[in-house]
N, C-alpha and C positions, 0 to 999 in steps of 0.2 A: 429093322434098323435100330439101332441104340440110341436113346437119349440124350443127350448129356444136360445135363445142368450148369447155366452158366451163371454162378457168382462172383459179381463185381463189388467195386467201394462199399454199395450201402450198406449189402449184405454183412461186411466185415465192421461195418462202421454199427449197425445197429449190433450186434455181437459184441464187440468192447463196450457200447454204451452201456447197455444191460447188466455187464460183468462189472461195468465199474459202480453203477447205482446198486448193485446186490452187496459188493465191499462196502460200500459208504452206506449204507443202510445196518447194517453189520459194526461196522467201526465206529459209529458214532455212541453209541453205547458204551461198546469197552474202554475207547478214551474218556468217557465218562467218567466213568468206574476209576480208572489211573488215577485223574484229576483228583474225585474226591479222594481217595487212597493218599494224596499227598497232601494232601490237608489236614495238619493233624495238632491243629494249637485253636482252643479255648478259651473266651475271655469270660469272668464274670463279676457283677458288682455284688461285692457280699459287705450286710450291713451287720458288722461288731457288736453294738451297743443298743440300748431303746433311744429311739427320740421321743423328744418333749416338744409340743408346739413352744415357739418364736423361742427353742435354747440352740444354737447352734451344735450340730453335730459331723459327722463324718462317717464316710465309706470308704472302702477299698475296690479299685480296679483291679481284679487279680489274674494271673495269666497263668492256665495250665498245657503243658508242653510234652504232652506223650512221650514223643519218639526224641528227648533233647535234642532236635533240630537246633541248628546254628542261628539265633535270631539275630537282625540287629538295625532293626525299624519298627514302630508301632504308633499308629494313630487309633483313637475312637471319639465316637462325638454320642453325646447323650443327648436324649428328649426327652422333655420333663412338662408335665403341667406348670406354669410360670405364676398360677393364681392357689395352688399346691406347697407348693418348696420352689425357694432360692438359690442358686449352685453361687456360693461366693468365693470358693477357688480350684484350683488345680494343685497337686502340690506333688510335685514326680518323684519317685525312689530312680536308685542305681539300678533298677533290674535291667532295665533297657534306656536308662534316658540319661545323658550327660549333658549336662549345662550348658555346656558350647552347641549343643545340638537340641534344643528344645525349640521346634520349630517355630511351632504355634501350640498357643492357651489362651483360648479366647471365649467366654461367656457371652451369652446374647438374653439378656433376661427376657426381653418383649417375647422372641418367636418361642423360647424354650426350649434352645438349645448349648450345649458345650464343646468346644472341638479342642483336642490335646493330641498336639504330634510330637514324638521327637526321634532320636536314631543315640546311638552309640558306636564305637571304632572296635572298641572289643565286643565279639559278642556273644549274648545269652544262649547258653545250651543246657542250661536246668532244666528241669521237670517244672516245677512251681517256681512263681514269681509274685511277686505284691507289684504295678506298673507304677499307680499313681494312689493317692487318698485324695479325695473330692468333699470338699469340705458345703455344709449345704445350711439350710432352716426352714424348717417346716411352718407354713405357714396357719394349717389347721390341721385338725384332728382325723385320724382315721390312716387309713393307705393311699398311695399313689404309687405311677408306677415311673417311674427311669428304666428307659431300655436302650440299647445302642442302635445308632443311626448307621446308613447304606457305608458312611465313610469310615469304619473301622474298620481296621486290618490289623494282621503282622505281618512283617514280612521279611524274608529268610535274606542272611547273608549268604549267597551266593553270585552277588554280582549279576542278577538280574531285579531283583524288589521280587523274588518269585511269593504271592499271597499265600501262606501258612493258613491261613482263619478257616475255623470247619464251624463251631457253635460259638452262638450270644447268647447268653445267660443275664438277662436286666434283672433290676430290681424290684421288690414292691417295695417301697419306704414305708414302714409303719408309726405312724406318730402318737403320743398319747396325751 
């Protein structure tokens, strides 16, 4: 007599599960891969000049943009030793920030932080950009470091905030 084999539900059901944990084990990866691939804007704080203990000076937040991607939002917030250097402003350029749209500039001397939002209605699809100049004073001698906190981004005009940011480039402040 012949055999037959009878497969029911589980049979088919453990079958699809398998087939789908093998794609999604598989897929998770390559939407990786996409992600990063779309991220393709740069910030970094480059200092111009020497500083001198207690002479005020200044930095640049400067933005580089690969693939001129259509920008047209960007926040970062800086972390600074507070017993180090002073962050005593913000001061925006046109590259992405309009006046009517400057969300937030807000300094926090105690914890040692800086947070600068704004957006623009036209927007940025340059290569390079200067964002903001952060005006600062070193308090003693030597280096310190300003690097960018979790809350920086840019982010693409396409009517979703889709995140652009692939690298942070902080500072070491050098003082003399």
């Amino acid at each position: 007599m012949e055999q037959r084999q009878k497969r029911g539900f589980w049979y088919g059901f453990n079958i699809a599960a398998i087939t789908l944990i093998a794609l999604f084990l598989l897929g998770v990866p390559f939407l990786h891969a996409v992600a990063s691939f779309v991220q393709s804007v740069d910030l970094r704080a480059v200092q111009n000049d020497p500083a001198f203990v207690h002479v005020p000076t200044a930095f640049t937040v400067e933005i580089s943009n690969e693939e001129a991607s259509p920008l047209n939002a960007i926040e970062f917030e800086l972390s600074y030793d507070p017993n180090a250097v002073v962050i005593t402003g913000i001061t925006p350029h046109a590259t992405l920030c309009e006046e009517q749209f400057i969300i937030s500039n807000r300094i926090h001397h105690a914890s040692g932080t800086a947070l600068f939002q704004c957006g623009t209605v036209t927007p940025f699809s340059g290569v390079h950009g200067v964002v903001a100049t952060v005006h600062a004073m070193p308090l003693q001698r030597g280096t310190t470091t300003i690097s960018f906190g979790s809350t920086t981004h840019a982010l693409a005009h396409d009517g979703y905030g889709t995140d652009k940011t692939r690298d942070l480039y902080g500072l070491v402040l050098s003082a003399i």
